[in-house]
C-alpha positions as CSV (number, residue, x, y, z in Angstrom):
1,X,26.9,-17.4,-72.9
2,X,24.2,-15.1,-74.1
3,X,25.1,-11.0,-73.0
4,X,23.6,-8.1,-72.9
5,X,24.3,-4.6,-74.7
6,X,27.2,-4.0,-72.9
7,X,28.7,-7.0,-73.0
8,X,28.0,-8.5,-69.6
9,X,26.5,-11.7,-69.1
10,X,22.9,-11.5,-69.3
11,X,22.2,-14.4,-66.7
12,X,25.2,-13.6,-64.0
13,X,26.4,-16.8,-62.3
14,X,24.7,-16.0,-59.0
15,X,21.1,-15.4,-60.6
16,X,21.9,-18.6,-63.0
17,X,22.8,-20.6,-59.4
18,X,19.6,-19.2,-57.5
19,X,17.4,-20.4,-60.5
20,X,19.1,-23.9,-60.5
21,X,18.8,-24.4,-56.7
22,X,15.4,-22.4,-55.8
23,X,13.4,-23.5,-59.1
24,X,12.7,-26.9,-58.3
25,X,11.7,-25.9,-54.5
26,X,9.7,-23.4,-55.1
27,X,7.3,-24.3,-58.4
28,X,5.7,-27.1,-56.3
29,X,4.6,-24.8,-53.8
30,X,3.5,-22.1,-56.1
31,X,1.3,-24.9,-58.1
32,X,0.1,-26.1,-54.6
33,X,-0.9,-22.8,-53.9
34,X,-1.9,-21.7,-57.3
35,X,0.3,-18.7,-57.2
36,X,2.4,-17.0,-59.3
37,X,6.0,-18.7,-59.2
38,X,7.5,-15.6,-59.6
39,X,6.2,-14.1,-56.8
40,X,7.2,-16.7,-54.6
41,X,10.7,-16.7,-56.2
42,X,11.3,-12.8,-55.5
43,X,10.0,-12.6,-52.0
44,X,13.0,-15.4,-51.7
45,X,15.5,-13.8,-53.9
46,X,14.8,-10.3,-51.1
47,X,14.8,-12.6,-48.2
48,X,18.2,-13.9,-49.0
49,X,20.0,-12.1,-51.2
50,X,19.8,-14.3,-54.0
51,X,20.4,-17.6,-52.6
52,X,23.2,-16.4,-50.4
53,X,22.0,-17.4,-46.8
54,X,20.0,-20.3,-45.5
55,X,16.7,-18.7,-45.1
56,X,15.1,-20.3,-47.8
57,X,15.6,-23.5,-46.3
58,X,12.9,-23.3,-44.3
59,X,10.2,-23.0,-47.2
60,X,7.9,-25.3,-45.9
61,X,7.3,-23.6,-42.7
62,X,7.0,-20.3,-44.8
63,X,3.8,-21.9,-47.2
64,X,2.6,-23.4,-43.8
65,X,2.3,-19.9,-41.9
66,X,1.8,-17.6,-45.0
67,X,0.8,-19.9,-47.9
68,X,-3.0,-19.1,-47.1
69,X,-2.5,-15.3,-47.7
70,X,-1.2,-15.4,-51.0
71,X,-2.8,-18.3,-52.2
72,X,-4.3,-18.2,-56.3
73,X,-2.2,-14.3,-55.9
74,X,-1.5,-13.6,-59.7
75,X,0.6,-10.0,-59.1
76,X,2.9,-8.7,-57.1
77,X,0.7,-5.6,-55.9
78,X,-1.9,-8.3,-54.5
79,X,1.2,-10.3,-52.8
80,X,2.5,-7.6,-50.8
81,X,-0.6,-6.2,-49.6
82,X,-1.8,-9.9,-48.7
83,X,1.5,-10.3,-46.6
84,X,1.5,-6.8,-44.7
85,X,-2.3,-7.9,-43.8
86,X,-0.6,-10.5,-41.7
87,X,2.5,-8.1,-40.5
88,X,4.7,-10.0,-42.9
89,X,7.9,-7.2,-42.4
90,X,6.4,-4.8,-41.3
91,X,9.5,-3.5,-39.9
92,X,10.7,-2.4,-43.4
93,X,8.7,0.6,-44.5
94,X,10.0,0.0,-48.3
95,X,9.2,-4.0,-48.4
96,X,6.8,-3.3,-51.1
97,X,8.7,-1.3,-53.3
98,X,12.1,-3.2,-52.7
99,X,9.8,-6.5,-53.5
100,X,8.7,-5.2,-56.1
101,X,12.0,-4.1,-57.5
102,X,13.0,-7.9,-56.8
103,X,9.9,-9.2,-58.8
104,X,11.0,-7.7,-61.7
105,X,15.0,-8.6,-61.6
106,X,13.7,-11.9,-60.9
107,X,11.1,-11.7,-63.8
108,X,14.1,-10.6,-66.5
109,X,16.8,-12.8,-65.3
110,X,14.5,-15.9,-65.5
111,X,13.8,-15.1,-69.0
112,X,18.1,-14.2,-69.4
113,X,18.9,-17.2,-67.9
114,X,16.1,-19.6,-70.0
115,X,14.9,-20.7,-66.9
116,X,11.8,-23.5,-68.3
């Protein structure tokens, strides 16, 4: 198991378990929508606390109701600002920042944890 400079794992078991389960959901959405898979992946990492509730089983509904708005979205700037458009959480004064925050866990444990 590969770890980092203080000797923790550098994929922890919960990030390693979202990757396995959420990976092969979500990359056929993100090429269907040409967007960035790692977008896609952090928006459901936030939504449920990496992989720990059942949200994310209702991805199809998501891409049916906000696929359109982030569709060919490269960055996670261009994401957010697509999904407030829409009043995707706009409850949560922080969402962007917090999702953004997410985008880039998710960006350096899927490198940690090798995901291909």
């Amino acid at each position: 198991m590969r770890t980092n400079k203080y000797g923790m794992s550098a994929c922890p078991p919960a990030q390693k378990n979202f990757f396995a389960t959420f990976v092969p959901l979500i990359r056929p959405m993100a090429k269907r929508l040409g967007t960035n898979e790692d977008l896609i992946l952090a928006l459901s990492a936030f939504e449920d606390s990496w992989g720990q509730d059942a949200h994310n089983q209702k991805l199809h509904y998501w891409e049916r109701h906000f696929g359109n708005a982030v569709r060919n979205v490269q960055d996670i700037s261009t994401f957010t600002a697509n999904l407030r458009k829409l009043g995707y959480n706009s409850a949560n004064s922080n969402y962007d920042t917090t999702l953004n925050l997410v985008y880039q866990a998710v960006v350096r444990y899927k490198k940690s944890c090798a995901v291909k």
